[in-house]
C-alpha positions as CSV (number, residue, x, y, z in Angstrom):
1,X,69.7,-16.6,22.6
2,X,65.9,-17.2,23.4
3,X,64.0,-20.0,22.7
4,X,60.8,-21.4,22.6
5,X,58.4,-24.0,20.7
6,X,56.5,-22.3,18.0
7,X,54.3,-20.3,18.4
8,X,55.7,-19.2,22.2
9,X,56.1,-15.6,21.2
10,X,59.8,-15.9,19.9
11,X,59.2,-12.6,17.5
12,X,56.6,-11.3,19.3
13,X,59.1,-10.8,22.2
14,X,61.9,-10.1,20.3
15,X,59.8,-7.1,18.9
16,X,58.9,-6.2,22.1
17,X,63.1,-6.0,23.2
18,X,63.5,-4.1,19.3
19,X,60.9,-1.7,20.5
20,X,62.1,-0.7,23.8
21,X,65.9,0.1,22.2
22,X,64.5,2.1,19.6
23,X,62.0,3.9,21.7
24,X,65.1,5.3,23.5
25,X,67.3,6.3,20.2
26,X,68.7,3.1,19.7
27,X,69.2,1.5,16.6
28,X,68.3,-2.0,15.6
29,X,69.0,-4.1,12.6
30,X,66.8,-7.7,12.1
31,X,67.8,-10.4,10.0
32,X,65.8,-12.7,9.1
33,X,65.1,-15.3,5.9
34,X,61.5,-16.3,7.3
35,X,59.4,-13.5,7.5
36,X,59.0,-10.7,5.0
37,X,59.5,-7.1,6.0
38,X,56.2,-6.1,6.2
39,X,55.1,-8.5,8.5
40,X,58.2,-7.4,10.9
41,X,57.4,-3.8,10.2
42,X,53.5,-4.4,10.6
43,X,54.1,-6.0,14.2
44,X,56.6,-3.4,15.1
45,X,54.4,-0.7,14.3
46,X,51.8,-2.3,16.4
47,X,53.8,-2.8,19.4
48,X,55.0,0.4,19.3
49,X,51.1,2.2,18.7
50,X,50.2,0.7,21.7
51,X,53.1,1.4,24.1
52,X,52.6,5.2,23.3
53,X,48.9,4.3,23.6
54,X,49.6,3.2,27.1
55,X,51.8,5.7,28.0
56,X,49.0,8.7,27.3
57,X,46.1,7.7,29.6
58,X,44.1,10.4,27.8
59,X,44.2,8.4,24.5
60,X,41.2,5.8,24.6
61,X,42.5,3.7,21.7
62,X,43.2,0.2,20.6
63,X,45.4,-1.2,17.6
64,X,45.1,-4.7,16.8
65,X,47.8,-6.6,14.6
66,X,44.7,-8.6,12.8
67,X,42.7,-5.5,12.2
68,X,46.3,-3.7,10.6
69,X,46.6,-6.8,8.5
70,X,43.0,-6.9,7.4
71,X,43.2,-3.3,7.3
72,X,39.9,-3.1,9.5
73,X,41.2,-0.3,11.7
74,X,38.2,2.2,13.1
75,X,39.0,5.7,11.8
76,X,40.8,6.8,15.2
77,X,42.9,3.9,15.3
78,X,44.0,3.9,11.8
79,X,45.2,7.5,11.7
80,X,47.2,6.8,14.9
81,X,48.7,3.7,13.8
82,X,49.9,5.8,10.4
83,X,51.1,8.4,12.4
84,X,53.3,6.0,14.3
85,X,54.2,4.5,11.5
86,X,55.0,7.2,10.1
87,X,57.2,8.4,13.0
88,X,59.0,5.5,13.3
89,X,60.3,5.6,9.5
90,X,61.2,10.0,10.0
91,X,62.7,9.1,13.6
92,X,60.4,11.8,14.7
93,X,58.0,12.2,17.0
94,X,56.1,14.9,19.2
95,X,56.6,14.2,22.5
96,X,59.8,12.5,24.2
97,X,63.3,11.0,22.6
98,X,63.6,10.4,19.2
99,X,63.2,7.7,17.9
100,X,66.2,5.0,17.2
101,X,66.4,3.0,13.9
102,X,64.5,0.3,13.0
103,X,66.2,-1.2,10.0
104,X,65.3,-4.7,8.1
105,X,67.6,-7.9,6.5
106,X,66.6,-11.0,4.5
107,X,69.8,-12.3,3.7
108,X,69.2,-14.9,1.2
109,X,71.0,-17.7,3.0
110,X,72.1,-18.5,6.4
111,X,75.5,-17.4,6.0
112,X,77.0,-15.5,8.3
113,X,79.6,-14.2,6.0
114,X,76.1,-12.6,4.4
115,X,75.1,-10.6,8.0
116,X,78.4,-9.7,8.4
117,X,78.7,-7.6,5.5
118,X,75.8,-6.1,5.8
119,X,77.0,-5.2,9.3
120,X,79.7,-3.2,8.0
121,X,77.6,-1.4,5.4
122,X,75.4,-0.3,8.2
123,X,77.9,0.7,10.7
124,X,80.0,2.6,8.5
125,X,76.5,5.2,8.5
126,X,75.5,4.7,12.2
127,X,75.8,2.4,15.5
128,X,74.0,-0.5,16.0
129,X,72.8,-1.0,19.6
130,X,70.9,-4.4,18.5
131,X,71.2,-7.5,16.1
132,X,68.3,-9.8,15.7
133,X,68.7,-13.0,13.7
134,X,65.2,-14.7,13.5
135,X,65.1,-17.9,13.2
136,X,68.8,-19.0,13.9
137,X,70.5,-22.3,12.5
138,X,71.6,-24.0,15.8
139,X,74.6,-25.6,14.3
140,X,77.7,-24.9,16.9
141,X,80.0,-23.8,14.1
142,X,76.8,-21.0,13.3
143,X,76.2,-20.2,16.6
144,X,79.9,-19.5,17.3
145,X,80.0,-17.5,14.0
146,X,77.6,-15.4,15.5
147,X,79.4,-15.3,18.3
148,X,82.6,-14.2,17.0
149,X,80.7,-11.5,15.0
150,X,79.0,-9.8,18.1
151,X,82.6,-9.7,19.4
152,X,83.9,-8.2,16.4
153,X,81.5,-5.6,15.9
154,X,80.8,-4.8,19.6
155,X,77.2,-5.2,19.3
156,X,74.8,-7.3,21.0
157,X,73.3,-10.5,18.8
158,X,70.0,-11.8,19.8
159,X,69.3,-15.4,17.9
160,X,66.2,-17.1,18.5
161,X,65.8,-20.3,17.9
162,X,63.2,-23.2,18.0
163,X,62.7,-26.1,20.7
164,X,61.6,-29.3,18.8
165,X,57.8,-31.1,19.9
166,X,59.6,-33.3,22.4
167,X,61.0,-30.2,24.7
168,X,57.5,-28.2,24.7
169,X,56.0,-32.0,25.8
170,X,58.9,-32.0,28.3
171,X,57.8,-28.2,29.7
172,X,54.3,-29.0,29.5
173,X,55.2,-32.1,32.2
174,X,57.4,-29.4,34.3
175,X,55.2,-26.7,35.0
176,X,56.3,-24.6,31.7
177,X,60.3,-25.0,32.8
178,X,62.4,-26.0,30.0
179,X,65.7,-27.1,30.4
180,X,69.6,-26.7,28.5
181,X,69.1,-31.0,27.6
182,X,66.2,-29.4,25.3
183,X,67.9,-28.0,22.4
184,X,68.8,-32.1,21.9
185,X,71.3,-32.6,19.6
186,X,72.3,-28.9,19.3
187,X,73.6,-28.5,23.1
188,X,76.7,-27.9,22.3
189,X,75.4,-24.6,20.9
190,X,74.4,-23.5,24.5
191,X,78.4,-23.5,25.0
192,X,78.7,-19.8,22.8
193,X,76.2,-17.4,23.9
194,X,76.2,-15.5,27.1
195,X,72.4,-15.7,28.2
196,X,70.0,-18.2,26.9
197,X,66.4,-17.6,27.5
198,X,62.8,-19.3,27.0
199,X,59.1,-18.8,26.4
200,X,56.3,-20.7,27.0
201,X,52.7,-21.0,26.7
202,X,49.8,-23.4,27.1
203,X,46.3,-23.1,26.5
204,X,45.7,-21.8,30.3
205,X,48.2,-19.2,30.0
206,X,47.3,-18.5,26.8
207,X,43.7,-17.7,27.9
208,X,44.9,-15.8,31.2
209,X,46.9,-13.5,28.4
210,X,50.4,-14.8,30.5
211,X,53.3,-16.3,29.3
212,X,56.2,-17.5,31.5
213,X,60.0,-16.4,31.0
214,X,62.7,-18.6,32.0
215,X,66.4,-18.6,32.4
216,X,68.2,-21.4,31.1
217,X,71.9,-20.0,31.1
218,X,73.6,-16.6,32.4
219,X,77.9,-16.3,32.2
220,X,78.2,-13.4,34.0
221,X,75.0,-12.8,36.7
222,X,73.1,-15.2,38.4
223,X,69.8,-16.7,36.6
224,X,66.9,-15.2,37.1
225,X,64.2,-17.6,38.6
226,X,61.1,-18.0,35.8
227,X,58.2,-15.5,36.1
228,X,54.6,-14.4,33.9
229,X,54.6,-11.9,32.0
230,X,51.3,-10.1,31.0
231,X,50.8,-10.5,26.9
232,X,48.1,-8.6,25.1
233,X,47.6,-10.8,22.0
234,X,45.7,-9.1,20.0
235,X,48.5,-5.9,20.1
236,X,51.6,-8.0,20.4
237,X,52.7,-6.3,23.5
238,X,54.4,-7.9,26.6
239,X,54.5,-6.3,29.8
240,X,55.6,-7.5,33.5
241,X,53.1,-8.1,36.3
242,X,54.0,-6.4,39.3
C-alpha cells in the first residue's frame, strides 16, 4: 500500500512502478474508478518516452505530459511520443525486451467481487505480474478483500490510498515523515498489507524537483529509512539520487 496526501505523486509513482514491470515484459493490469483511461494511458506513455529518452544519450528530446494533453508537442517530440505509444500498444519495439502489457480497469464500483472477475478473465489469456487499484477504499473488510485476492491469484496488489489534511499538517511538522497513527480511523487497515509506503512534498521540495519516500510498515525485511528521490514534473518521471 502507498500513501500520500493529494497531490504527493500517488499515480505519478505508481506509473513510474507500472513502467519499470512492463519495460521488462511484465504485465500490468490498473483499476481504477477515478481517472479515465486516457489520462492513465497519456501519463504512461509519457513516462515511458522519457525513460527511453534517457536511456539513448544521442536523443536530444523532451516530452511533456502538459504539452501531450494540450497536444503542443514540437514535431520531434510528437513523432517519438506516437512511436512509443505506439510500441507500447504492439508490445514492440526496436531495441531491447519487449514490451510487457499495459492493460486498463474502471470497474464501476468499489467492489472487489468486480476486480476479481476481471482478474480471472485476464489471467485465463496471460500472467499478471502487477495489480494497481487507484484510489483504494481503506475500509479493513476492503483492504483484506484485497488481500485475500492477491493471495488467491498470486499476484502482487498495489493500493494507494489518501492521507486526510490532518496527517500532511502532521508530516509538514516532522520533516516530511508520516507515521502508521495517520491513516486515523482506518489503522486497522495497516494490519493486511505486507509493505506500506508514503510520499511527500512541500513547496521546497517541490521546487528542488525532490520528493521524499518513506517506509511506514515492512512484514518480511527491515524498513527502509526515508530518502529523495529526483522527480521531473513536467515528464512524470521519478528517479533516485545517488
Amino acid at each position: 500500500m502507498h500513501c500520500a496526501y493529494s497531490g504527493e505523486l500517488k499515480t505519478t509513482w505508481a506509473l513510474n512502478y507500472a513502467y519499470h514491470v512492463v519495460n521488462q515484459g511484465g504485465n500490468v493490469l490498473y483499476a481504477s474508478n477515478e481517472m479515465f483511461e486516457n489520462q492513465i494511458r497519456m501519463n504512461l506513455t509519457c513516462i515511458a518516452a522519457n525513460k527511453e529518452i534517457h536511456s539513448r544519450p544521442a536523443l536530444v528530446l523532451y516530452v511533456e505530459y502538459q504539452a501531450i494533453r494540450d497536444g503542443d508537442l514540437y514535431e520531434d517530440a510528437s513523432k517519438y511520443y506516437h512511436k512509443v505509444a505506439n510500441d507500447l500498444i504492439s508490445k514492440a519495439r526496436d531495441t531491447g525486451l519487449a514490451y510487457g502489457d499495459f492493460g486498463f480497469f474502471g470497474p464501476s464500483e468499489e467492489a472487489v467481487s468486480v476486480l476479481d472477475k476481471e482478474l480471472k478473465k485476464r489471467l485465463k489469456k496471460s500472467t499478471l505480474d502487477l495489480v494497481i487499484v487507484d484510489p483504494v477504499d481503506l475500509r479493513e473488510q476492503y483492504i483484506d478483500e484485497l488481500k485475500c485476492l492477491a493471495m488467491k491469484h498470486t499476484v502482487p496488489v498495489l493500493v494507494l490510498a489518501p492521507f486526510h489534511r490532518g496527517a500532511k499538517s502532521g508530516a509538514d511538522a516532522n520533516s516530511g515523515q508520516y507515521t502508521l497513527e495517520d491513516l486515523g480511523e482506518y489503522l486497522d487497515a495497516a494490519s493486511s498489507p505486507d509493505i506500506i509506503t508514503t510520499s511527500y512534498l512541500d513547496a521546497s521540495l517541490r521546487a528542488d524537483g525532490k520528493v521524499v519516500f518513506g517506509n511506514l510498515k515492512s512484514r518480511n525485511t527491515a524498513r527502509f529509512q526515508p530518502f529523495q528521490a529526483r522527480v521531473d514534473f513536467p515528464c512524470r518521471t521519478i528517479c533516485s539520487i545517488t
